[in-house]
C-alpha positions as a LaTeX table, in Angstrom:
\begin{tabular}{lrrr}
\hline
Residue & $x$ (\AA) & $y$ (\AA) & $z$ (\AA) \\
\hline
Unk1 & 0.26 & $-42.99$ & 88.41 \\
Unk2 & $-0.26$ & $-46.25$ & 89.96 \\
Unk3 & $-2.98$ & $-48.48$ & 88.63 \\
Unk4 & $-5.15$ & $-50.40$ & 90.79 \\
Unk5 & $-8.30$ & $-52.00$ & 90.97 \\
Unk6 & $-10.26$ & $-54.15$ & 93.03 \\
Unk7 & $-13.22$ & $-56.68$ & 91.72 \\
Unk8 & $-15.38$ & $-58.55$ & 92.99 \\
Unk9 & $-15.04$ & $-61.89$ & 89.62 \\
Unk10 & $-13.65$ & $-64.90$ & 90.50 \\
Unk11 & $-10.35$ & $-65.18$ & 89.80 \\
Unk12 & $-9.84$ & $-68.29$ & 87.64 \\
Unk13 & $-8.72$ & $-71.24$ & 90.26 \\
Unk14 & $-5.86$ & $-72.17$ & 87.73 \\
Unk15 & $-4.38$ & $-68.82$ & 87.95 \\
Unk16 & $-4.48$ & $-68.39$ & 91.83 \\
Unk17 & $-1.45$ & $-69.54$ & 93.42 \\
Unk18 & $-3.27$ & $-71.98$ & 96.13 \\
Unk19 & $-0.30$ & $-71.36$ & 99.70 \\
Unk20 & 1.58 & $-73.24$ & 102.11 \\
Unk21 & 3.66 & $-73.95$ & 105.10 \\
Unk22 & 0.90 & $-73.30$ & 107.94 \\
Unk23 & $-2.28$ & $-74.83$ & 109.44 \\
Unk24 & $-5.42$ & $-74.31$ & 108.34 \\
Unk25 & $-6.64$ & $-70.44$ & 109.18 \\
Unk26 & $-10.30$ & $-71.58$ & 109.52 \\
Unk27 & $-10.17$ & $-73.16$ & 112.79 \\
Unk28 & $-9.33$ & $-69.40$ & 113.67 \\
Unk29 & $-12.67$ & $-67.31$ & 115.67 \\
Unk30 & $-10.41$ & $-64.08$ & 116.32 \\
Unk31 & $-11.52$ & $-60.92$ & 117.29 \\
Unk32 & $-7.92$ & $-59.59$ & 117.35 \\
Unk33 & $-6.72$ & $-55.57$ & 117.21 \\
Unk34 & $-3.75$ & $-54.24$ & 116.64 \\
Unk35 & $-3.52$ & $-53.71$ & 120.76 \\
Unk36 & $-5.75$ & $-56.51$ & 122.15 \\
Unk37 & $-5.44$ & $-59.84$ & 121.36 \\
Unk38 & $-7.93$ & $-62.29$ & 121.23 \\
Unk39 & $-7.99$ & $-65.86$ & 119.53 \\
Unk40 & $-9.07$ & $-69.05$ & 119.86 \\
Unk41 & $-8.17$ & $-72.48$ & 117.77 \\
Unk42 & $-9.80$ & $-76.23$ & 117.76 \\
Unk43 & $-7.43$ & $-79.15$ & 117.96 \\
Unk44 & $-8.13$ & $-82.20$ & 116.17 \\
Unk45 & $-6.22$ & $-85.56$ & 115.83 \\
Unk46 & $-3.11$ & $-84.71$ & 113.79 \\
Unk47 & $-2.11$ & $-82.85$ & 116.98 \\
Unk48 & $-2.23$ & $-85.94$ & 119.26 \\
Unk49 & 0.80 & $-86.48$ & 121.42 \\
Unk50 & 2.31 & $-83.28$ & 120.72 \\
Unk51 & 4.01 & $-80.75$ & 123.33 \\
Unk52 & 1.18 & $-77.77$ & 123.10 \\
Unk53 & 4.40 & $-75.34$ & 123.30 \\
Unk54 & 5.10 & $-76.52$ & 119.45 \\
Unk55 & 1.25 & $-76.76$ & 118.93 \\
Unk56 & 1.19 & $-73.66$ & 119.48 \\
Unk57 & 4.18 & $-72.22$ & 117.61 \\
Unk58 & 2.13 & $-74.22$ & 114.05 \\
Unk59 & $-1.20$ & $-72.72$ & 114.77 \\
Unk60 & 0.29 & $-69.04$ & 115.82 \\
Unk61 & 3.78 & $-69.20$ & 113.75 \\
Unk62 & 3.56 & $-65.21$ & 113.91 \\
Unk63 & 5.01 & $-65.56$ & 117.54 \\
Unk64 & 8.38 & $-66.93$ & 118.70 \\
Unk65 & 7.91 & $-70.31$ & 120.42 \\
Unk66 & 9.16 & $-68.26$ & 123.58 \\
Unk67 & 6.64 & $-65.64$ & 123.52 \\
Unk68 & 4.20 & $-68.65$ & 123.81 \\
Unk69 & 5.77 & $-70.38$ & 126.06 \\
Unk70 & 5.68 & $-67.56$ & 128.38 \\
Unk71 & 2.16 & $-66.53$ & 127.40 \\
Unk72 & 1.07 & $-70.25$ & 128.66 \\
Unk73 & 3.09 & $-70.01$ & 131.81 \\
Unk74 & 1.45 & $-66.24$ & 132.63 \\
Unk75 & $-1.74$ & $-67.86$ & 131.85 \\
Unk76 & $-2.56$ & $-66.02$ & 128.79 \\
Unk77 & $-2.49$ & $-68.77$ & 126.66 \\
Unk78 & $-5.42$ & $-71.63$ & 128.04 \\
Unk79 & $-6.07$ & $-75.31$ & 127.08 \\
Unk80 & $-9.84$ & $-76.09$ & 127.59 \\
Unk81 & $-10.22$ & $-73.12$ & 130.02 \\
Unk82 & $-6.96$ & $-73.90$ & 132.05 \\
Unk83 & $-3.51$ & $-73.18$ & 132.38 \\
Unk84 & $-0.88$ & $-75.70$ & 131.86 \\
Unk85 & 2.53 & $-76.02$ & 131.32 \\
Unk86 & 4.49 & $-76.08$ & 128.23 \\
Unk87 & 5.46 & $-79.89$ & 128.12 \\
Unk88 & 1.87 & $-81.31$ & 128.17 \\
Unk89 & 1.06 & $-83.74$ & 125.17 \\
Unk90 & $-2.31$ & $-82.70$ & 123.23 \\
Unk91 & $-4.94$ & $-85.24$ & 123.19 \\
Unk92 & $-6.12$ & $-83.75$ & 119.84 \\
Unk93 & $-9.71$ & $-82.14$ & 120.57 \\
Unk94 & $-8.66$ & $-78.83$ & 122.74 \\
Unk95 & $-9.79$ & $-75.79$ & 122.34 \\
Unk96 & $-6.86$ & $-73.13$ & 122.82 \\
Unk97 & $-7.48$ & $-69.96$ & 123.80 \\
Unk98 & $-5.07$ & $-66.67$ & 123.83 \\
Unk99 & $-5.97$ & $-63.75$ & 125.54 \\
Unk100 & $-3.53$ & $-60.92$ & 125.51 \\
Unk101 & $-2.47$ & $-57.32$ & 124.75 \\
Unk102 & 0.28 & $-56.81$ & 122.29 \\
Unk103 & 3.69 & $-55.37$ & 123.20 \\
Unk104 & 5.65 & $-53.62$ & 120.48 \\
Unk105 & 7.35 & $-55.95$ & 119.08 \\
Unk106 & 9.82 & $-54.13$ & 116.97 \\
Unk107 & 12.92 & $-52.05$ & 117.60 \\
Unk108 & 12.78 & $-50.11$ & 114.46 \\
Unk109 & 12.35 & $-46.55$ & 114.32 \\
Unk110 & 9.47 & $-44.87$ & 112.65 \\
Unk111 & 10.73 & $-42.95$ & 109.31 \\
Unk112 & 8.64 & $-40.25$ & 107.45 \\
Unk113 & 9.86 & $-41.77$ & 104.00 \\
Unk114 & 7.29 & $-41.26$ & 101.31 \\
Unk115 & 5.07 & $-44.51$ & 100.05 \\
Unk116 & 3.56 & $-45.16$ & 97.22 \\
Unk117 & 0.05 & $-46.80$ & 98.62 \\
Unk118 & $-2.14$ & $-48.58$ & 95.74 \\
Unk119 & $-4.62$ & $-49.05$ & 98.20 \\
Unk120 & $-5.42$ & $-48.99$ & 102.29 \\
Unk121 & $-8.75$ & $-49.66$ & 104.24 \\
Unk122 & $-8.48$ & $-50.63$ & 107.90 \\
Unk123 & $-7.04$ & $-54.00$ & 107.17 \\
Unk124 & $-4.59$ & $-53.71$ & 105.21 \\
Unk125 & $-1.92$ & $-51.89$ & 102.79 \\
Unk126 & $-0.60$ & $-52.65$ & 99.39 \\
Unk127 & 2.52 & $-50.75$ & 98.30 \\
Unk128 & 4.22 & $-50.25$ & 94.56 \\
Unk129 & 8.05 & $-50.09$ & 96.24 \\
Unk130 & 10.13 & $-48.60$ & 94.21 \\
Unk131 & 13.93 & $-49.50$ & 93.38 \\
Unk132 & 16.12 & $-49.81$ & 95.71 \\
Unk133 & 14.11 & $-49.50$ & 99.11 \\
Unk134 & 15.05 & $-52.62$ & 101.70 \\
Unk135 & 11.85 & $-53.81$ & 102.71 \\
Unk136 & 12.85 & $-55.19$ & 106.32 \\
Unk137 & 15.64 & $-53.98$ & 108.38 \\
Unk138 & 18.82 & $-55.83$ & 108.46 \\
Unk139 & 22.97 & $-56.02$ & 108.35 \\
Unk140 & 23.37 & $-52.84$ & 107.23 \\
Unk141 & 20.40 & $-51.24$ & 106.57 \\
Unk142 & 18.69 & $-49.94$ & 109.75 \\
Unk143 & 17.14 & $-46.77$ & 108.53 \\
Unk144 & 15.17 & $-46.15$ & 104.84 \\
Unk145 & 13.44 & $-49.37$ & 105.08 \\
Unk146 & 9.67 & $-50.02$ & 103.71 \\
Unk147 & 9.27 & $-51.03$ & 107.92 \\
Unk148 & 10.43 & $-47.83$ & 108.60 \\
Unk149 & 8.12 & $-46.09$ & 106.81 \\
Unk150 & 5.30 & $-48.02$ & 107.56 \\
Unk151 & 5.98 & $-47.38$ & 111.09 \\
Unk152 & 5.56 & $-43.71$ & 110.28 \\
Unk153 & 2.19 & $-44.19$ & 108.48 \\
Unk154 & 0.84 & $-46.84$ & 111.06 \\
Unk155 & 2.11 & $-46.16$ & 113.98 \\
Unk156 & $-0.07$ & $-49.46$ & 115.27 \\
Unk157 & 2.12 & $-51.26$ & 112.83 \\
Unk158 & 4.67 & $-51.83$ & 115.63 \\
Unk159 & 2.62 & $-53.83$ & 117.48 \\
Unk160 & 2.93 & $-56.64$ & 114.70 \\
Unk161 & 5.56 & $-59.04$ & 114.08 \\
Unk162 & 7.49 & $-57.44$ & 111.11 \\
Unk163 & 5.50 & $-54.72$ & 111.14 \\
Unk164 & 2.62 & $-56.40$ & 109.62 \\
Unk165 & 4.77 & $-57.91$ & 106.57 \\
Unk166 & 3.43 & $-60.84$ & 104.97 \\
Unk167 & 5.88 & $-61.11$ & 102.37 \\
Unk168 & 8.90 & $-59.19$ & 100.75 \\
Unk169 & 10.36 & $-58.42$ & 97.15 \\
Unk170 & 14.00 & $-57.82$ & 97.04 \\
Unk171 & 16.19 & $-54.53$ & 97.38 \\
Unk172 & 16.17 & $-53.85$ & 93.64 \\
Unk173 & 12.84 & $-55.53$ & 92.39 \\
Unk174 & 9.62 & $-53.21$ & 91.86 \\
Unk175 & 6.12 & $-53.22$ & 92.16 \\
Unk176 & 3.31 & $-54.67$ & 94.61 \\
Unk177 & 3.37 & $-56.28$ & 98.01 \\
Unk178 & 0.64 & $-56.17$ & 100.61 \\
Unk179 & 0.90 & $-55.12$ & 104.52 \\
Unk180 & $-1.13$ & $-56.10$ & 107.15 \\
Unk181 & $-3.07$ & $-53.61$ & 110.15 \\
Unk182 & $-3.73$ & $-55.99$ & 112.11 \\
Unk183 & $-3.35$ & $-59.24$ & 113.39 \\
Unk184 & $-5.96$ & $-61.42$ & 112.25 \\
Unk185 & $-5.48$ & $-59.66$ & 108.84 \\
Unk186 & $-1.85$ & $-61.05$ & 109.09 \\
Unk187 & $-3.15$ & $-64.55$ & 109.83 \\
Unk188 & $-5.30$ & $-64.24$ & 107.16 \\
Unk189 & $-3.27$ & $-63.11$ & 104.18 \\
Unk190 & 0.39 & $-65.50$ & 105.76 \\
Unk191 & $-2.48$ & $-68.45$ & 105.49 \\
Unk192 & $-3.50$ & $-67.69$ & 101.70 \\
Unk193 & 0.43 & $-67.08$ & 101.22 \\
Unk194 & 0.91 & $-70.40$ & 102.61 \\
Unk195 & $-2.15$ & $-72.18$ & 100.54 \\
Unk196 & $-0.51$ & $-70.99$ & 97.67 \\
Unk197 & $-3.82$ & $-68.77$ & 96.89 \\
Unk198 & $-1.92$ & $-65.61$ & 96.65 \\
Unk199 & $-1.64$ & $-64.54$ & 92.99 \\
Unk200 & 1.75 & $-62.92$ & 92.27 \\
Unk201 & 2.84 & $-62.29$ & 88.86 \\
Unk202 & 6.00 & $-60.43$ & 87.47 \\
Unk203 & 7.06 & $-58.88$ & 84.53 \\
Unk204 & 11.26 & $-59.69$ & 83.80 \\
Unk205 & 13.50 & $-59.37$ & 80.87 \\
Unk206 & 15.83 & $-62.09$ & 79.97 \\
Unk207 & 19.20 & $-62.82$ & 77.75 \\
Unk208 & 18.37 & $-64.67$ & 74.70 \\
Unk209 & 15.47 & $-66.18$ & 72.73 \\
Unk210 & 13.15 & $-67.78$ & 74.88 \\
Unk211 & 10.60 & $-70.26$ & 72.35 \\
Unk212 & 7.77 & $-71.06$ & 74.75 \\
Unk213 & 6.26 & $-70.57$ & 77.95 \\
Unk214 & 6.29 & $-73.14$ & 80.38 \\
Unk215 & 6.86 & $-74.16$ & 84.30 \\
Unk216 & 10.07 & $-74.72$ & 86.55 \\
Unk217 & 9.62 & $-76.92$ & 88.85 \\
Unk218 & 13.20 & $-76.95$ & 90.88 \\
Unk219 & 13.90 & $-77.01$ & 94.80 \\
Unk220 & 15.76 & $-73.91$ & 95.98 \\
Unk221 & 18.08 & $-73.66$ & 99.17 \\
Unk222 & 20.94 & $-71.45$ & 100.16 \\
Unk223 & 23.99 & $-71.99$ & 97.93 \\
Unk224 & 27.03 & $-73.93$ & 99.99 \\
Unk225 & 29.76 & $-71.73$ & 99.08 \\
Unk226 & 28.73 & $-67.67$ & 98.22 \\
Unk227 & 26.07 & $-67.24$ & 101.02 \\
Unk228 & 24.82 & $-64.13$ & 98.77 \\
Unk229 & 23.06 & $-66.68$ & 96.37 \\
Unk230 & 20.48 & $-69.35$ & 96.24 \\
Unk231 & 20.60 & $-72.32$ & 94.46 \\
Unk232 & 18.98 & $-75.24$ & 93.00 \\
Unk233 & 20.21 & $-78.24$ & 95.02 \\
Unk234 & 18.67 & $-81.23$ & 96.02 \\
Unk235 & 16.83 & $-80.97$ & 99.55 \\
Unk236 & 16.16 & $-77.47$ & 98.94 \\
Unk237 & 12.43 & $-76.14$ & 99.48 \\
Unk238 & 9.93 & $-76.68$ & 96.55 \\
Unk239 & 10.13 & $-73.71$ & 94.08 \\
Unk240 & 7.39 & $-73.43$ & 90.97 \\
Unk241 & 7.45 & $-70.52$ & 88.49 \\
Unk242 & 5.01 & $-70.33$ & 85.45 \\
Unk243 & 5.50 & $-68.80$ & 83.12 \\
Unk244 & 5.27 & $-67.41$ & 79.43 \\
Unk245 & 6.88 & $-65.48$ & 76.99 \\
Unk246 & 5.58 & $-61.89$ & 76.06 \\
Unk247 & 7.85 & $-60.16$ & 73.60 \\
Unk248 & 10.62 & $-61.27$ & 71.68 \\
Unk249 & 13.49 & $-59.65$ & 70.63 \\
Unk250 & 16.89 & $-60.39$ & 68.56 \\
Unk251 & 18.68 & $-61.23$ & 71.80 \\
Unk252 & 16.36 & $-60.84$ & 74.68 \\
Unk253 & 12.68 & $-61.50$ & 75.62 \\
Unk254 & 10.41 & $-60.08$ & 77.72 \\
Unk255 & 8.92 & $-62.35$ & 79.82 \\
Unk256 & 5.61 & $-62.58$ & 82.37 \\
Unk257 & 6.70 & $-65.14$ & 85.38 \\
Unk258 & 3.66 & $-66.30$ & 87.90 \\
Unk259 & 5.11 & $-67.36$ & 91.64 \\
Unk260 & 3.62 & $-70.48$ & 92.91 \\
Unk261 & 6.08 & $-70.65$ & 95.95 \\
Unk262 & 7.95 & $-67.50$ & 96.85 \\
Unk263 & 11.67 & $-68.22$ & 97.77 \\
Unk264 & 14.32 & $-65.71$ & 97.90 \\
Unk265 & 15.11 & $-64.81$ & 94.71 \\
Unk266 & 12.98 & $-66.82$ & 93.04 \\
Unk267 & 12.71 & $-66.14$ & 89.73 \\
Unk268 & 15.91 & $-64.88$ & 89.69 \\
Unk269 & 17.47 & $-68.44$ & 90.07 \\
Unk270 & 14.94 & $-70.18$ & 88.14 \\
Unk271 & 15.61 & $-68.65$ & 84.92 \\
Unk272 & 19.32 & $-68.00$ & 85.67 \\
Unk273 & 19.10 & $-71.94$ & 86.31 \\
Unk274 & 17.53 & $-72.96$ & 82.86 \\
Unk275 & 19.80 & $-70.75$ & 80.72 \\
Unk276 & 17.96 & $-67.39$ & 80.79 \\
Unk277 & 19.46 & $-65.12$ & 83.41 \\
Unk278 & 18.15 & $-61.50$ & 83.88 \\
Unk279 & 19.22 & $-58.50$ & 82.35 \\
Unk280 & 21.03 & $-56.25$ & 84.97 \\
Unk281 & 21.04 & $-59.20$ & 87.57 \\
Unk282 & 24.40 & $-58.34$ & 89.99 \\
Unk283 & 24.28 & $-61.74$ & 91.59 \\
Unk284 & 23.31 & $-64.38$ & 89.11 \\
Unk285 & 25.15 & $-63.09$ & 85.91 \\
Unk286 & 29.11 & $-62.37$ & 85.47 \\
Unk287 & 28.60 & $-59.59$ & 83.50 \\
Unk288 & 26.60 & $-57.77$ & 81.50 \\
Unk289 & 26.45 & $-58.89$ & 77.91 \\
Unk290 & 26.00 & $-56.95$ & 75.03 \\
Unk291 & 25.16 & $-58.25$ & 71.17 \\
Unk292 & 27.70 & $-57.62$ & 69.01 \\
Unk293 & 26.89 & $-54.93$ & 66.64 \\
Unk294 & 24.84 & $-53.27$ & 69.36 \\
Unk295 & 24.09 & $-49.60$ & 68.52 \\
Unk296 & 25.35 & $-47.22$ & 71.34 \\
Unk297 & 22.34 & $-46.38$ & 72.71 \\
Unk298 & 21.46 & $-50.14$ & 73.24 \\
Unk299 & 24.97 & $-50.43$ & 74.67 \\
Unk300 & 24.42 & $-47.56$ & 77.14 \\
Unk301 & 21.35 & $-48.59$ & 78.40 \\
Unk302 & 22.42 & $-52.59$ & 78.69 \\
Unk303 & 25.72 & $-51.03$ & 80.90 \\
Unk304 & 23.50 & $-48.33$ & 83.18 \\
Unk305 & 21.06 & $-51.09$ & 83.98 \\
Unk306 & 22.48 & $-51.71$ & 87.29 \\
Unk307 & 19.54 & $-54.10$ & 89.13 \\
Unk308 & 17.51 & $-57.13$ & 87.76 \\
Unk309 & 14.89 & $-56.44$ & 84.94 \\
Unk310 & 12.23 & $-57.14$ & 87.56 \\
Unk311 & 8.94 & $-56.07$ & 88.56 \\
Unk312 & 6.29 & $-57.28$ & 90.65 \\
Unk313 & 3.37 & $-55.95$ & 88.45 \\
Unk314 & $-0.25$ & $-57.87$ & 89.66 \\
Unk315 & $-0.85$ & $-58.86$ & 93.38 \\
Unk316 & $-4.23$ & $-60.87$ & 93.80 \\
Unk317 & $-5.64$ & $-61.54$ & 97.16 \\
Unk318 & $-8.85$ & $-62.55$ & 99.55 \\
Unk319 & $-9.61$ & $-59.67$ & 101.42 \\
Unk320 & $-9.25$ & $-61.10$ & 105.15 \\
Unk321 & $-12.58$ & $-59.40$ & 106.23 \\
Unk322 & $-14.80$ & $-58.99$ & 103.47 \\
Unk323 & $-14.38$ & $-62.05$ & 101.52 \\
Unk324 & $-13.86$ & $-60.33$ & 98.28 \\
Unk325 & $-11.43$ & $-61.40$ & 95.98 \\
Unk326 & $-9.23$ & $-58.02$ & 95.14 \\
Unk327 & $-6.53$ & $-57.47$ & 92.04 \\
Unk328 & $-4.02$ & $-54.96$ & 92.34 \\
Unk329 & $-1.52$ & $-53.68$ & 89.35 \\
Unk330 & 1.27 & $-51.59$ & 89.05 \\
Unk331 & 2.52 & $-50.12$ & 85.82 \\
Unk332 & 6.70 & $-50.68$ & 85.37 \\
Unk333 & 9.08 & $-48.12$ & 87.01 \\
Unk334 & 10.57 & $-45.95$ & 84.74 \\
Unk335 & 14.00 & $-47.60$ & 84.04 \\
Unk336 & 12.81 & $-51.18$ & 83.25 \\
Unk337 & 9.69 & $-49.13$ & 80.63 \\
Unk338 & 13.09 & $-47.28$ & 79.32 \\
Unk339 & 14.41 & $-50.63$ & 79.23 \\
Unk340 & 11.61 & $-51.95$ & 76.92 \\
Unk341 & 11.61 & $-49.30$ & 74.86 \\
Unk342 & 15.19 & $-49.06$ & 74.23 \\
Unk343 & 15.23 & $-53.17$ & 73.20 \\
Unk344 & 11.81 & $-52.52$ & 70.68 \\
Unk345 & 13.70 & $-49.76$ & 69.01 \\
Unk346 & 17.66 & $-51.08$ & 69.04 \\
Unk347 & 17.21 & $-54.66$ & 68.97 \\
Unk348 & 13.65 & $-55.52$ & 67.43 \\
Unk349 & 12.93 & $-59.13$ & 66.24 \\
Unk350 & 13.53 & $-60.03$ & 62.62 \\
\hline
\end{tabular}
């Protein structure tokens, strides 16, 4: 059974992740549905002498710069209280205003795939995904995907940009993400994701004897050569992990990893990066690596571990309508607890 539970204590400022990459969600006065849109935004002077077309694609970066450029041209989309056109330079104090009804706005097809909800109210969803279920569609996987499902459950879903996705975990990581019903809950919680204020924390096992917690710091971009990977290369997007060390075995530790930023694959690069690559990762380690002297069962298990030691175990978050600060967790699946297990009684610390 899932654990979850939701309280209303402050979550210690140093532990909340505080987000980026978007303007600030309080200029926002929305009364928005799922179906009927309604929002309006205050300019001030860092917009001056910008086209309102890419004004518009900062403050509502949920929509494609087309869709707003045609919602300005239709009229939907007002400066002050009248239409213009999508060349005209801001002055810095208008009040934008977007009235419209949504149009679905995905080509996926509803699934009834089981999900494994931790907790829903009519704002939003947060989901333990288990191994091995895609969480968007893409190249090669269409069908069995968390947006699938959700489709299923929500129907209204479709009616959001990604189906109300905020964030993702990968293919073959575990535990907790969190869905929005609507829009304004989606501004809300890609704002907080963006203000780094989104508290994500993961539970991973590594190769070898990690000493000490501590904090990576290293930009992450797509690697030059295997387009599969990241890597850490200069001009790459900031990347911080925290994060400290939880058990210790003879040749692994278990380790508890807190996302500041949340680039693909993450973690997985960061400690791959700094010498301490995941057990079972297929991308960022050659092989899989066995102690010498390794009993069999130890062996097995190392060898049938077929995806990264990874799960996604707390979620913390500001509920977008009620204010309340809300902590989710997720116990581990049952491979990575037979993992643990299996390393306590084969390879236990000296």
């Amino acid at each position: 059974m899932t654990q979850a539970q939701s309280s209303n204590s402050i979550i210690p400022e140093t532990d909340l992740n505080v987000f980026e990459d978007s303007e600030d969600a309080d200029n926002h006065n929305s009364e928005a549905t799922a179906t009927r849109l309604s929002l309006q935004f205050q300019l001030d002077e860092s917009f001056l002498g910008q086209r309102i077309d890419q004004v518009a694609a900062i403050v509502w970066s949920d929509f494609s710069r087309e869709k707003l450029k045609q919602w300005l041209k239709e009229g939907h989309l007002l400066v002050n209280g009248n239409t213009v056109k999508p060349k005209y330079k801001c002055e810095g104090h208008e009040l934008l205003t977007l009235e419209t009804e949504l149009e679905v706005q995905t080509a996926s097809q509803p699934e009834d795939i089981p999900l494994n909800i931790v907790y829903e109210d009519n704002d939003i969803i947060v989901i333990n995904k288990p191994v091995g279920m895609v969480v968007h569609p893409g190249a090669g996987n269409h069908t069995g995907t968390l947006v699938n499902a959700l489709l299923h459950h929500y129907p209204k879903s479709a009616e959001l940009t990604r189906a109300g996705l905020v964030h993702r975990i990968d293919k073959d990581t575990s535990g907790l993400l969190v869905v929005a019903k609507n829009l304004e809950s989606q501004f809300s919680l890609s704002k907080q994701l963006a203000r780094k204020s989104v508290y994500r924390v993961y539970d991973l096992v590594v190769y070898g004897n990690m000493i000490a917690g501590g904090t990576i710091d290293e930009p992450i971009k797509r690697h030059p050569v295997d387009r599969v990977k990241m890597a850490i290369l200069p001009g790459g997007r900031d990347a911080v992990t925290h994060y400290n060390v939880k058990e210790r075995f003879q040749h692994f530790t278990r380790v508890q990893a807190r996302l500041e930023t949340g680039r693909t694959h993450q973690i997985r690069v960061h400690f791959s990066y700094i010498g301490f690559g995941l057990v079972g990762d297929p991308v960022y380690m050659s092989r899989v690596r066995v102690p010498a002297g390794a009993s069999e069962l130890l062996s097995d298990t190392l060898r049938g571990f077929k995806r990264q030691a990874l799960h996604a175990a707390k979620l913390g978050l500001i509920h977008p309508r009620t204010g309340e600060e809300m902590m989710f967790e997720a116990p581990w699946s049952e491979d990575f607890a037979e993992l643990v297990n299996v390393l306590r009684s084969e390879n236990a610390a000296y």
